[in-house]
C-alpha positions as CSV (number, residue, x, y, z in Angstrom):
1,X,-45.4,15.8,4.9
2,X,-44.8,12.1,5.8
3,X,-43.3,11.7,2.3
4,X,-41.4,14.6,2.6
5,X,-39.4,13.7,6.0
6,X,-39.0,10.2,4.6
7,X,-37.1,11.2,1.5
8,X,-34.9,14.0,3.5
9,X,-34.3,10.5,5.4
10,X,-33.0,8.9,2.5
11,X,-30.9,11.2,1.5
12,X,-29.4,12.1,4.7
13,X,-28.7,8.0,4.8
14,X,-27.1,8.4,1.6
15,X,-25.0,11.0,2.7
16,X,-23.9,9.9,5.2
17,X,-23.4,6.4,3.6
18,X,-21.0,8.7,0.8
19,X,-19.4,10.3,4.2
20,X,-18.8,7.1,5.5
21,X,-17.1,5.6,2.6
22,X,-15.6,9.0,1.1
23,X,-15.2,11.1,-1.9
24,X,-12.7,8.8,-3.4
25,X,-14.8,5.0,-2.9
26,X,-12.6,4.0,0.4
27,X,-14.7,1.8,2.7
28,X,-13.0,2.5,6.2
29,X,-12.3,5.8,7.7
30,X,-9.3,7.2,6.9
31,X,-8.4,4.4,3.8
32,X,-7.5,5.5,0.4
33,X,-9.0,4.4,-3.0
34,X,-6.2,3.3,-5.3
35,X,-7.9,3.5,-8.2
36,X,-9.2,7.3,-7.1
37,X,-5.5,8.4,-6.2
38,X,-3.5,10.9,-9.4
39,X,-0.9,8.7,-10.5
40,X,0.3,11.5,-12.9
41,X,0.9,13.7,-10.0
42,X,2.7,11.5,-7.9
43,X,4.8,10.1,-11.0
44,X,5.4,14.0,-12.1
45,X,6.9,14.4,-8.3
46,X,8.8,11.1,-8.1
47,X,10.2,12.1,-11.9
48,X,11.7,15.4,-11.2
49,X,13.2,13.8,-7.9
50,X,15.0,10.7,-10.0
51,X,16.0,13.1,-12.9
52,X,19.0,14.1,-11.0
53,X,20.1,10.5,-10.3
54,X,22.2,8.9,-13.2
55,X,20.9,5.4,-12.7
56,X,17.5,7.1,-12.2
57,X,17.3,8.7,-15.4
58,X,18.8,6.0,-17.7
59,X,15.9,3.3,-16.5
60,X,13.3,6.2,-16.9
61,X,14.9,6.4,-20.3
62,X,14.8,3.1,-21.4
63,X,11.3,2.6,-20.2
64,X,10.2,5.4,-21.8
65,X,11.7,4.0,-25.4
66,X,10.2,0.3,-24.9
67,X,7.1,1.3,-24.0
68,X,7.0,3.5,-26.9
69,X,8.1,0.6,-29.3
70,X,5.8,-2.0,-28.0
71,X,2.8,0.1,-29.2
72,X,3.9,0.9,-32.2
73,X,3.0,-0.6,-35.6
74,X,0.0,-2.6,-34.4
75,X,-1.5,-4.6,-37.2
76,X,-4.6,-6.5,-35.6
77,X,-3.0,-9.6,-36.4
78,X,-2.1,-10.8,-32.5
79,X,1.0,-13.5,-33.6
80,X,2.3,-10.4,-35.5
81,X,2.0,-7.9,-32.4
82,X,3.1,-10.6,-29.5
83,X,6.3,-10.5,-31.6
84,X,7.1,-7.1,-32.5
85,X,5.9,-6.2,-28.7
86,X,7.9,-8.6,-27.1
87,X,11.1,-7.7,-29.0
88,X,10.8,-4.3,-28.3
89,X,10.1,-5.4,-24.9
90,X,12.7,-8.2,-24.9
91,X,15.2,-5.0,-26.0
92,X,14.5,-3.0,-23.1
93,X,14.9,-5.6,-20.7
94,X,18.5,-5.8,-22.2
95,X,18.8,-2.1,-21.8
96,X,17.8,-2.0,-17.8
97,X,20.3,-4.9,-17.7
98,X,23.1,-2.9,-19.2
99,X,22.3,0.1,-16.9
100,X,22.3,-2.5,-14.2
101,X,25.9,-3.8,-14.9
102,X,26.6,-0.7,-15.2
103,X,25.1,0.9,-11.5
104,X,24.6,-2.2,-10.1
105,X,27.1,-3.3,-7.2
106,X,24.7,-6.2,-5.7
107,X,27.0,-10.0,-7.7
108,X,23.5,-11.8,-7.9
109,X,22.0,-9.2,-9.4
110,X,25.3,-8.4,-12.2
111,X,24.9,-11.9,-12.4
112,X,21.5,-11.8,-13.5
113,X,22.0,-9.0,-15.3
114,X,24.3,-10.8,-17.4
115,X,21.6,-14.2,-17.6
116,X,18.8,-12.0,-19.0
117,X,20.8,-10.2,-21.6
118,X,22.1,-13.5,-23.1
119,X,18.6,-15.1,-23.3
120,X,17.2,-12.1,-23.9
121,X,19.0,-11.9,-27.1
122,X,18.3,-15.5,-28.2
123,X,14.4,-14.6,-27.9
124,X,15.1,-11.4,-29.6
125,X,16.4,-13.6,-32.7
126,X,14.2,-16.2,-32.7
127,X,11.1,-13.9,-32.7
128,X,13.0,-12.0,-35.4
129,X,13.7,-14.9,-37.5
130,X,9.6,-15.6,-37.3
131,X,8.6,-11.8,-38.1
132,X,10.9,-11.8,-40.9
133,X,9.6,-15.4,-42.3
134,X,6.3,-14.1,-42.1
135,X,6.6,-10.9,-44.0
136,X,6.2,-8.3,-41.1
């Protein structure tokens, strides 16, 4: 009996612990876990909201392509991959730029706009100029 009422203590402790910190690992009342919280949810929301801006839809565009590129054509070897990731990357930076200069109204950001696409471009062709010495 004594063994009984101490493990139905236990686990009403550890209930109540769980209660205490909630379902989704938050440690105060009324807190939220990040890491527990549907990102594909709130993104699917957030999407169909900036699909019907212009500006929206052009940098949901472009992200979509680099991140597409930077994972493609992995070889294992990791100077070959930091380059052809970082040029596809390096290219949609230039792309968010363009769509900036061509949104954009803020002059330091146009300006900056206008700063990453020219040194984008030089990093662009000297990682090039390595991939291509290289073979890949």
């Amino acid at each position: 009996m004594r063994r009984m009422l101490l493990s139905t203590a236990f686990l009403l402790a550890l209930a109540a612990g769980t209660a205490a910190q909630g379902i989704d690992g938050a440690t105060e009342p009324g807190a939220m876990n990040h890491g527990a919280m549907n990102h594909d949810e709130m993104n699917r929301a957030s999407t169909a909201e900036q699909s019907q801006n212009p500006f929206s839809k052009a940098m949901m565009e472009v992200n979509d392509r680099m991140h597409a590129a930077m994972g493609e054509g992995m070889t294992g070897d990791a100077d070959m991959d930091f380059a052809r990731g970082m040029i596809a990357h390096h290219r949609g930076a230039i792309d968010m730029a363009k769509i900036e200069l061509e949104y954009g109204k803020d002059p330091e950001l146009r300006a900056l706009a206008e700063t990453i696409i020219r040194d984008q471009e030089a990093e662009i062709k000297q990682m090039q100029a390595w991939v291509d010495r290289k073979g890949g």
